[in-house]
CHARMM-style PDB file with segment names, atoms N, HN, CA, C and O in Angstrom:
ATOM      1  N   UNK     1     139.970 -12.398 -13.819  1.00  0.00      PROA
ATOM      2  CA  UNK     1     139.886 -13.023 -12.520  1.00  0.00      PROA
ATOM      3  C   UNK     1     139.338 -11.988 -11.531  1.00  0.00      PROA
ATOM      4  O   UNK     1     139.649 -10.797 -11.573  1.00  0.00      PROA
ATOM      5  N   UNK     2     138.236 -12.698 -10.361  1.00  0.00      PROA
ATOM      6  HN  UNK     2     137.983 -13.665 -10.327  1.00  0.00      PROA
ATOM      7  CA  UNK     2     137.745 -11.550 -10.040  1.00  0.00      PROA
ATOM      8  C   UNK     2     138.768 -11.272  -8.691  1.00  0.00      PROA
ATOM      9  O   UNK     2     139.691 -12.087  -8.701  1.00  0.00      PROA
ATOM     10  N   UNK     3     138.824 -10.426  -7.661  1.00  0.00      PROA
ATOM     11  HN  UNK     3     138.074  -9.765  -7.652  1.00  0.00      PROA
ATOM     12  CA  UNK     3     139.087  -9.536  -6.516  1.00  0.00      PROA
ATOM     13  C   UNK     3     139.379 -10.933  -5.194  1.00  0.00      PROA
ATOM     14  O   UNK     3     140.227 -11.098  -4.317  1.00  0.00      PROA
ATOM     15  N   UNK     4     137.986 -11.835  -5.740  1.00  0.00      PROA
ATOM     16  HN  UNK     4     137.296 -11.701  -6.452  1.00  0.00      PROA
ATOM     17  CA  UNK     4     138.075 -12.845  -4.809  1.00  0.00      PROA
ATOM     18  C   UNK     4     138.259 -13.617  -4.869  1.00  0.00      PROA
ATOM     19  O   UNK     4     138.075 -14.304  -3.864  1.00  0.00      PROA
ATOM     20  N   UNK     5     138.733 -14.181  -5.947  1.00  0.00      PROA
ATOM     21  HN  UNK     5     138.882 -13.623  -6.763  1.00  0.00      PROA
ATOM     22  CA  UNK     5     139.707 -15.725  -6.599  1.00  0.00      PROA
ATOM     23  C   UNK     5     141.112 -14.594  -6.289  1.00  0.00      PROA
ATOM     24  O   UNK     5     140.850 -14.365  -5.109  1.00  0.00      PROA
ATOM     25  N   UNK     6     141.885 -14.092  -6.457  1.00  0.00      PROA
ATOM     26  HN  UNK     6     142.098 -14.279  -7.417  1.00  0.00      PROA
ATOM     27  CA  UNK     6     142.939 -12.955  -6.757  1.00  0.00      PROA
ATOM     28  C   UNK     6     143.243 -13.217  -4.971  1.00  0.00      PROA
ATOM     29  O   UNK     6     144.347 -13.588  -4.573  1.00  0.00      PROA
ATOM     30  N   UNK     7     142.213 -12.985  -4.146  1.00  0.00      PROA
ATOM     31  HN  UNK     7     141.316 -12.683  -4.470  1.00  0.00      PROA
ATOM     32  CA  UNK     7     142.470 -13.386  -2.696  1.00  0.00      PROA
ATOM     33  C   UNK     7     142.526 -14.811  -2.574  1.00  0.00      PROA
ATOM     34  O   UNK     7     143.673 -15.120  -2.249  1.00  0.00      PROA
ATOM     35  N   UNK     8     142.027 -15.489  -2.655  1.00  0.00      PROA
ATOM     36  HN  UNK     8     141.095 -15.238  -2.919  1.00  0.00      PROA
ATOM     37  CA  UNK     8     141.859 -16.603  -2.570  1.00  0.00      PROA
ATOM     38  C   UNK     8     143.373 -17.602  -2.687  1.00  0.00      PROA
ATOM     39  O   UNK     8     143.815 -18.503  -1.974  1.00  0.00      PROA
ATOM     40  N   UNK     9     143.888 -16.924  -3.975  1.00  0.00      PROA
ATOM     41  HN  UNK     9     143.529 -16.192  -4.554  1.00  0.00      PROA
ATOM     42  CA  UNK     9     145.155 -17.456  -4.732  1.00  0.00      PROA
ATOM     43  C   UNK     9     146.358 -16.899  -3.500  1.00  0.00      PROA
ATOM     44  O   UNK     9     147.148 -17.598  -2.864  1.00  0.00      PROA
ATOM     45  N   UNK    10     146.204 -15.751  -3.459  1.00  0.00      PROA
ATOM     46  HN  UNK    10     145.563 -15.184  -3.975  1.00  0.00      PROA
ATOM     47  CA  UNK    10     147.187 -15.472  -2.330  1.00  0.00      PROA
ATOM     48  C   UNK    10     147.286 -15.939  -0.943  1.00  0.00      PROA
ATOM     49  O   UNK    10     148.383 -15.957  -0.384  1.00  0.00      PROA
ATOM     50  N   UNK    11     146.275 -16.298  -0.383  1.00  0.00      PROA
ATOM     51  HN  UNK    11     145.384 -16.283  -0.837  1.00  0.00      PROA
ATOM     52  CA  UNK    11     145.874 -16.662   0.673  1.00  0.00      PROA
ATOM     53  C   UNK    11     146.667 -18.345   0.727  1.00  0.00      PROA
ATOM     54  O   UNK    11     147.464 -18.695   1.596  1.00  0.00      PROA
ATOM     55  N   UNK    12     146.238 -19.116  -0.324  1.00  0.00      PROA
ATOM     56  HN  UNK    12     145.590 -18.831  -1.030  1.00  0.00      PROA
ATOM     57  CA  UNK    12     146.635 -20.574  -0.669  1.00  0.00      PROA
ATOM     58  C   UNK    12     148.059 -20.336  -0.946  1.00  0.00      PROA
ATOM     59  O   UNK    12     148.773 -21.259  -0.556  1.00  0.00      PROA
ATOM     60  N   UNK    13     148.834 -19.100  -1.658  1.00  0.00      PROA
ATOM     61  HN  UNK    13     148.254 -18.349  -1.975  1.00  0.00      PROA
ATOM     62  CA  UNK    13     150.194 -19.448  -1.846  1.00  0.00      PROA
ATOM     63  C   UNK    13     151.204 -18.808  -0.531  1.00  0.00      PROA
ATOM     64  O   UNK    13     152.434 -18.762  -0.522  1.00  0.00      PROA
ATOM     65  N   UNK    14     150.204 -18.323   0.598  1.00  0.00      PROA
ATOM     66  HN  UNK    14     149.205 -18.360   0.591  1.00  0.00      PROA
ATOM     67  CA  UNK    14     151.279 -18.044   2.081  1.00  0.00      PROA
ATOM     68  C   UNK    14     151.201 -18.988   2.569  1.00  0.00      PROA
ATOM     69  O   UNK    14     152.269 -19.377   3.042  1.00  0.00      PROA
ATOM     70  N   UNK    15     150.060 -19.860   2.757  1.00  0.00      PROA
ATOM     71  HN  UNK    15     149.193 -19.544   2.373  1.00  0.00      PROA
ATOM     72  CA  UNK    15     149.524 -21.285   3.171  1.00  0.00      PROA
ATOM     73  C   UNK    15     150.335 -22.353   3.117  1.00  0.00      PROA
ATOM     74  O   UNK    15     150.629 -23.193   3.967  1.00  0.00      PROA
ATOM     75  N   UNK    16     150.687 -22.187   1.878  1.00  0.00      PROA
ATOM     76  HN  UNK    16     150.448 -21.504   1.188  1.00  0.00      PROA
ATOM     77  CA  UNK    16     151.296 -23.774   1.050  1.00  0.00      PROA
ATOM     78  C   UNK    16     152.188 -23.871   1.624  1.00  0.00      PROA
ATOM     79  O   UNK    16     151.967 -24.940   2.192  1.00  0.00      PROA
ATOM     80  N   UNK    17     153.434 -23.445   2.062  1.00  0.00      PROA
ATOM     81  HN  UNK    17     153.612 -22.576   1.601  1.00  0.00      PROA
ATOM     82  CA  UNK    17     154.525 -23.842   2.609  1.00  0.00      PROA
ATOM     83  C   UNK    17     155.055 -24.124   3.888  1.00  0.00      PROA
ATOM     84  O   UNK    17     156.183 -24.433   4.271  1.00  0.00      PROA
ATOM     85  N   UNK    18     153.694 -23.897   4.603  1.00  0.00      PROA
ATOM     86  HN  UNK    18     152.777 -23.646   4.292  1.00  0.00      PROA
ATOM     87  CA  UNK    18     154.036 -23.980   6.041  1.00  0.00      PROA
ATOM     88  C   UNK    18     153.289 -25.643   6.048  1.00  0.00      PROA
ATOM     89  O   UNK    18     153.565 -26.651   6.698  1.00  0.00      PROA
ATOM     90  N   UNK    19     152.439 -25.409   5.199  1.00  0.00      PROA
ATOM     91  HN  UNK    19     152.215 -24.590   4.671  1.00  0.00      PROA
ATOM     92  CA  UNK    19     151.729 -27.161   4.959  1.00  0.00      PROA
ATOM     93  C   UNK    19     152.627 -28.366   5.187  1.00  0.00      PROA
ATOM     94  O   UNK    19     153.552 -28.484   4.384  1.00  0.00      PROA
ATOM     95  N   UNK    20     152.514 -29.272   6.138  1.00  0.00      PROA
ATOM     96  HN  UNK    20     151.763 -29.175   6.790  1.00  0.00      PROA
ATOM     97  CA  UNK    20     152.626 -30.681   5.864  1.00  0.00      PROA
ATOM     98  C   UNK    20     152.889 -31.323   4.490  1.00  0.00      PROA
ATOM     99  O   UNK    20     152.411 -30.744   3.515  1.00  0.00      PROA
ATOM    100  N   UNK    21     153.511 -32.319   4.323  1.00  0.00      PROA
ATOM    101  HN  UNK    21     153.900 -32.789   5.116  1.00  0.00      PROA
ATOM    102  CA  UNK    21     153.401 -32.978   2.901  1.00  0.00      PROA
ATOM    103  C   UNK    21     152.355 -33.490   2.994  1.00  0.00      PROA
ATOM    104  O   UNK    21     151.791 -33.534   1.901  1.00  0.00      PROA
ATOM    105  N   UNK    22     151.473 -34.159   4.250  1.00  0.00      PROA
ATOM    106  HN  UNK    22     151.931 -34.124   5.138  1.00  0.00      PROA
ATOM    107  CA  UNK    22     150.448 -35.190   4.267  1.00  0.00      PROA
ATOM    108  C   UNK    22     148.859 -33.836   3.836  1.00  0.00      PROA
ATOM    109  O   UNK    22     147.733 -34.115   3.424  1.00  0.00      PROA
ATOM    110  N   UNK    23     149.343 -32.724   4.097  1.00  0.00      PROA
ATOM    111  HN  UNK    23     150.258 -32.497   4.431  1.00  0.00      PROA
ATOM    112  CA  UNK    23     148.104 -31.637   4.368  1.00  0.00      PROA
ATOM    113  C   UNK    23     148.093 -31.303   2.413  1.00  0.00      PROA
ATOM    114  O   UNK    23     147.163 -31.387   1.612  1.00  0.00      PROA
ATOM    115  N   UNK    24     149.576 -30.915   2.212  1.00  0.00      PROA
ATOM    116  HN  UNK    24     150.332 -30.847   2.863  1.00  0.00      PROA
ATOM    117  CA  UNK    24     149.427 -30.722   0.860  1.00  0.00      PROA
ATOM    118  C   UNK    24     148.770 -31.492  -0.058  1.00  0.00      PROA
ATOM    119  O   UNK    24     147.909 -31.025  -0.803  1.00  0.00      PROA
ATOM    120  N   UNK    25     149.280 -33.198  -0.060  1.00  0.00      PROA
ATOM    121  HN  UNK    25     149.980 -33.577   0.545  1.00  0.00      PROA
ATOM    122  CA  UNK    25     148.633 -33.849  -0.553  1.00  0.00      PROA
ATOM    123  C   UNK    25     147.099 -33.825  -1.127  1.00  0.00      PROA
ATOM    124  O   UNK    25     146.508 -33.743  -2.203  1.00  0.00      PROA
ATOM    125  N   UNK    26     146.743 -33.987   0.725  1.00  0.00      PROA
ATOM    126  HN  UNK    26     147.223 -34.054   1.599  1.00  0.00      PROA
ATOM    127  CA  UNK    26     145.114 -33.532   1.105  1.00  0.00      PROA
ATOM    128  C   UNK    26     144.289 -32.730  -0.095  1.00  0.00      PROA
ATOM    129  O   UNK    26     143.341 -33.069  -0.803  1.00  0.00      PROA
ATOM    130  N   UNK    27     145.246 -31.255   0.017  1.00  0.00      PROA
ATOM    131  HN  UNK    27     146.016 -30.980   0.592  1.00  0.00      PROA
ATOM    132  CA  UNK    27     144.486 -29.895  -0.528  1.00  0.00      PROA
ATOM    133  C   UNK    27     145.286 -30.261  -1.717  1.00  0.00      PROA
ATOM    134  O   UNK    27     145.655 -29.127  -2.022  1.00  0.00      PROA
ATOM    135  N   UNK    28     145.850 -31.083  -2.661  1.00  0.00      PROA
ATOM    136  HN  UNK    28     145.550 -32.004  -2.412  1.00  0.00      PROA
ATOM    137  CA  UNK    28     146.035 -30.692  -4.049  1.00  0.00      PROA
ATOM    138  C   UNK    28     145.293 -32.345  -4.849  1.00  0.00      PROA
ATOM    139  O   UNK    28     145.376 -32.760  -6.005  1.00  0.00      PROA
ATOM    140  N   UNK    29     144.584 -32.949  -3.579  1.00  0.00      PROA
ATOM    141  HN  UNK    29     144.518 -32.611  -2.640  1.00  0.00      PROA
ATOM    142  CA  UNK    29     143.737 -34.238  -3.973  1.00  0.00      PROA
ATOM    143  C   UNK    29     142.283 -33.390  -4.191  1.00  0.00      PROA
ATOM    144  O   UNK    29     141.790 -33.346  -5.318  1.00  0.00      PROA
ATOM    145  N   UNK    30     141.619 -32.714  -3.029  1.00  0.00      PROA
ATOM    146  HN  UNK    30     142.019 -32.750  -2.114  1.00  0.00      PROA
ATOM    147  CA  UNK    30     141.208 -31.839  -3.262  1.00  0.00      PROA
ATOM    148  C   UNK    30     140.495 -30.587  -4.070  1.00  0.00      PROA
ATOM    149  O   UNK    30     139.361 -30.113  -4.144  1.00  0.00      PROA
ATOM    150  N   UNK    31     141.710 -30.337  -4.598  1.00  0.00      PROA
ATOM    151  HN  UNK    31     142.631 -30.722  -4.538  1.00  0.00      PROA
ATOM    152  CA  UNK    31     141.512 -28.921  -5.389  1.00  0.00      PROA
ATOM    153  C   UNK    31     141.572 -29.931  -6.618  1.00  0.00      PROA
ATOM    154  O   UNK    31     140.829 -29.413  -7.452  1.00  0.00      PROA
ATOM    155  N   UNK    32     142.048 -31.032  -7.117  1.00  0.00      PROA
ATOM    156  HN  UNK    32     142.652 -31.453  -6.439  1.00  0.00      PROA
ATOM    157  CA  UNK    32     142.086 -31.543  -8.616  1.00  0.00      PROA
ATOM    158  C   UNK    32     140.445 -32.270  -8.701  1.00  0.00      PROA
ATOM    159  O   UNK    32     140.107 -32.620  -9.832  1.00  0.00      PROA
ATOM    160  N   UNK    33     139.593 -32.467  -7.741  1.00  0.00      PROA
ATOM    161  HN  UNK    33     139.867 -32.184  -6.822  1.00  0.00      PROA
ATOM    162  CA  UNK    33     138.461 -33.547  -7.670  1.00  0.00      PROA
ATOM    163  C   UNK    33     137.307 -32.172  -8.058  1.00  0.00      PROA
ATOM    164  O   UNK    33     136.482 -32.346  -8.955  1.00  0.00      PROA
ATOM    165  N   UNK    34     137.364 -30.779  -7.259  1.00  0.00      PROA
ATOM    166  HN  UNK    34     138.034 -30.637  -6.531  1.00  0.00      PROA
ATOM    167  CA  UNK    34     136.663 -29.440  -7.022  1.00  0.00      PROA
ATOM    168  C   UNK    34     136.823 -29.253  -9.279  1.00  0.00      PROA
ATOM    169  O   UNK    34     135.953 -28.845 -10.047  1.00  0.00      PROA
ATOM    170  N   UNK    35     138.507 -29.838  -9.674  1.00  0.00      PROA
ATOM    171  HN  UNK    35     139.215 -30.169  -9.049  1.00  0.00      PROA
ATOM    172  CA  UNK    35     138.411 -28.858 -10.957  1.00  0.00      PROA
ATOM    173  C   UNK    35     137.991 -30.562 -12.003  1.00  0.00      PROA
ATOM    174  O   UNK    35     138.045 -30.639 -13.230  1.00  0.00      PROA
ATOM    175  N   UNK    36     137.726 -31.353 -11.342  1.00  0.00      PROA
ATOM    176  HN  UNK    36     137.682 -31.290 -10.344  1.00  0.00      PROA
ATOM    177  CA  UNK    36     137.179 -31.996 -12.095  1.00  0.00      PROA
ATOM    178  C   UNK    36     135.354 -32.105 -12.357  1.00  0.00      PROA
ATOM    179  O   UNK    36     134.598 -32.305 -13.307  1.00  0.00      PROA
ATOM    180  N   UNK    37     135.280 -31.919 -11.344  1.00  0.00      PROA
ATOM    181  HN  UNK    37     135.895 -31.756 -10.572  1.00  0.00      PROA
ATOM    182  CA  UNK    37     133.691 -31.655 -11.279  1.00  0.00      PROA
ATOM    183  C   UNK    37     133.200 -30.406 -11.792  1.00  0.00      PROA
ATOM    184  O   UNK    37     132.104 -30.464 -12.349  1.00  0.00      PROA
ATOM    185  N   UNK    38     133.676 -29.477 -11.737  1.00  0.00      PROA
ATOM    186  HN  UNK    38     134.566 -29.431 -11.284  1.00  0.00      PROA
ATOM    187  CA  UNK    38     133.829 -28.273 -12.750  1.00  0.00      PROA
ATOM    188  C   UNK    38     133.754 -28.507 -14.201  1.00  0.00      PROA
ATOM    189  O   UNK    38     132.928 -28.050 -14.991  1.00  0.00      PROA
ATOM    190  N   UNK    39     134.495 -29.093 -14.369  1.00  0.00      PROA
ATOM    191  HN  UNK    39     135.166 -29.465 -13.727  1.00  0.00      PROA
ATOM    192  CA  UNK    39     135.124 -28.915 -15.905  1.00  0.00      PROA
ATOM    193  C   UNK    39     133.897 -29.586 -16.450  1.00  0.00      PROA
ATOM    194  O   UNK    39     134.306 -29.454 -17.604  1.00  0.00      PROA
ATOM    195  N   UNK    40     132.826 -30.149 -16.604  1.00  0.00      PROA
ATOM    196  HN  UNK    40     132.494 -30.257 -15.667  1.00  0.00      PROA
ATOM    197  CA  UNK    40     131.696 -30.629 -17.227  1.00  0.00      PROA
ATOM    198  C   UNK    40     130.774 -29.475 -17.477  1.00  0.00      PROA
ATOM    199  O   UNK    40     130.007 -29.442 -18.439  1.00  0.00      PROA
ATOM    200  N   UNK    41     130.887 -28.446 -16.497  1.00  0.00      PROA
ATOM    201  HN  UNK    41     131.510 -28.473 -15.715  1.00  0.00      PROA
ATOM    202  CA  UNK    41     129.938 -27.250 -16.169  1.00  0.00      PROA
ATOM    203  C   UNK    41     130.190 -26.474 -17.171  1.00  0.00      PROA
ATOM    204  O   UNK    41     129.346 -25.871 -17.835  1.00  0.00      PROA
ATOM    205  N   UNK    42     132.239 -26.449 -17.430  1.00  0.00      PROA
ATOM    206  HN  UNK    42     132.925 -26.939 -16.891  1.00  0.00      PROA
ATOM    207  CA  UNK    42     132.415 -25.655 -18.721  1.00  0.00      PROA
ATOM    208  C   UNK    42     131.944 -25.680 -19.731  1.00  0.00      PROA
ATOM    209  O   UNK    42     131.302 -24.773 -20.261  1.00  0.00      PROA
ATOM    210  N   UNK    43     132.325 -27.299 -20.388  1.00  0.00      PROA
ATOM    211  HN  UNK    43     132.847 -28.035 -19.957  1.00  0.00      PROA
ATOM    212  CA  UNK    43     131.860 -27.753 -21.651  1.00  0.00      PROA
ATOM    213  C   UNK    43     130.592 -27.593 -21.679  1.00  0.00      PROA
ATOM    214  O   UNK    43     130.360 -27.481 -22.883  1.00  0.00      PROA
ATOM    215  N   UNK    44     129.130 -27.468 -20.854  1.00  0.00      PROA
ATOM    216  HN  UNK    44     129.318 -27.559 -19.877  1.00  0.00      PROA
ATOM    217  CA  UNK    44     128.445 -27.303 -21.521  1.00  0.00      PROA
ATOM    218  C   UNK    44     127.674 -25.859 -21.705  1.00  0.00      PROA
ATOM    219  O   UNK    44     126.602 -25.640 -22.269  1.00  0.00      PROA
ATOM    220  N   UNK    45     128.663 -24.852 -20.976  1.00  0.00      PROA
ATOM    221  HN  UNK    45     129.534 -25.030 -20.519  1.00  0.00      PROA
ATOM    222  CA  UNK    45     128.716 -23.551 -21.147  1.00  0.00      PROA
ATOM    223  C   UNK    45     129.054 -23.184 -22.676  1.00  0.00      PROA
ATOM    224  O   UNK    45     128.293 -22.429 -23.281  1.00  0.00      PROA
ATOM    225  N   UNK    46     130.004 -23.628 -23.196  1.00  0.00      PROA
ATOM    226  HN  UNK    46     130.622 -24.241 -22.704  1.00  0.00      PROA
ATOM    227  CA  UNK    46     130.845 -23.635 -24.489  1.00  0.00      PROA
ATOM    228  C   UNK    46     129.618 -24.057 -25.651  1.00  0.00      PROA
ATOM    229  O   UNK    46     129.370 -23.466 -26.702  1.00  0.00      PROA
ATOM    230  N   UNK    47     129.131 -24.945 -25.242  1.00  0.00      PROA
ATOM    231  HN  UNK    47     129.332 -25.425 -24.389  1.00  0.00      PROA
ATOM    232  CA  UNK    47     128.025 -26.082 -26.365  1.00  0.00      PROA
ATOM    233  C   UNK    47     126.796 -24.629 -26.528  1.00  0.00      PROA
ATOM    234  O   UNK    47     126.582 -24.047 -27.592  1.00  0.00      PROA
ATOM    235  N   UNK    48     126.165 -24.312 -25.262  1.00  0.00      PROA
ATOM    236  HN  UNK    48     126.339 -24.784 -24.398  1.00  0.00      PROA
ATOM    237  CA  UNK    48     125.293 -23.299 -25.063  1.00  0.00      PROA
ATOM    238  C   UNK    48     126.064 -21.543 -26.489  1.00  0.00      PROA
ATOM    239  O   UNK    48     125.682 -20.791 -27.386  1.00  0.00      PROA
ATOM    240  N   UNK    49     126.991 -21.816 -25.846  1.00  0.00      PROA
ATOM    241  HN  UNK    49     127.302 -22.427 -25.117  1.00  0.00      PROA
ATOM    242  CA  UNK    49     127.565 -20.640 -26.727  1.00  0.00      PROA
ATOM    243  C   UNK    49     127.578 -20.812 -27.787  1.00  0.00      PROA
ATOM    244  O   UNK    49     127.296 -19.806 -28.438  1.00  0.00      PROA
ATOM    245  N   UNK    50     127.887 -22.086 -28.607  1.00  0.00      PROA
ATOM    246  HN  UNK    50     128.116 -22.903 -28.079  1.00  0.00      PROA
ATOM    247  CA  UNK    50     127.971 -22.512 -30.026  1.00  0.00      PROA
ATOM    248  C   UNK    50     126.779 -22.606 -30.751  1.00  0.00      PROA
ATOM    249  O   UNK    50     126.599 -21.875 -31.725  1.00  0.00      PROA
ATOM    250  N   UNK    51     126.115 -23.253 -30.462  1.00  0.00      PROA
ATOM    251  HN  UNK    51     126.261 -23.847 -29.671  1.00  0.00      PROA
ATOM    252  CA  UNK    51     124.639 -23.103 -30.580  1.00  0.00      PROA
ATOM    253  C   UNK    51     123.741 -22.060 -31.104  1.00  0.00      PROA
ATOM    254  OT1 UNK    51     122.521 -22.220 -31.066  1.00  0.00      PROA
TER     255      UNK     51
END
């Protein structure tokens, strides 16, 4: 993990608790749509590697 995901993570876990339930929601509707659209990018990273 690099320096700036490592910030990133910390930054989101001082964040989180001062959050709203309606804000949390928000940012964990959010962050699941960001790792779904991702996750296609993986698999065909993986296919490239097999290959």
């Amino acid at each position: 993990m690099s320096e700036k995901e490592k910030k990133i993570i910390e930054t989101i876990a001082r964040a989180l608790p001062n959050m709203s339930e309606r804000d949390k929601g928000y940012f964990l509707g959010y962050a699941e749509a960001k790792a779904d659209e991702k996750a296609p990018d993986q698999e065909q990273e993986s296919e490239k590697e097999v290959s």
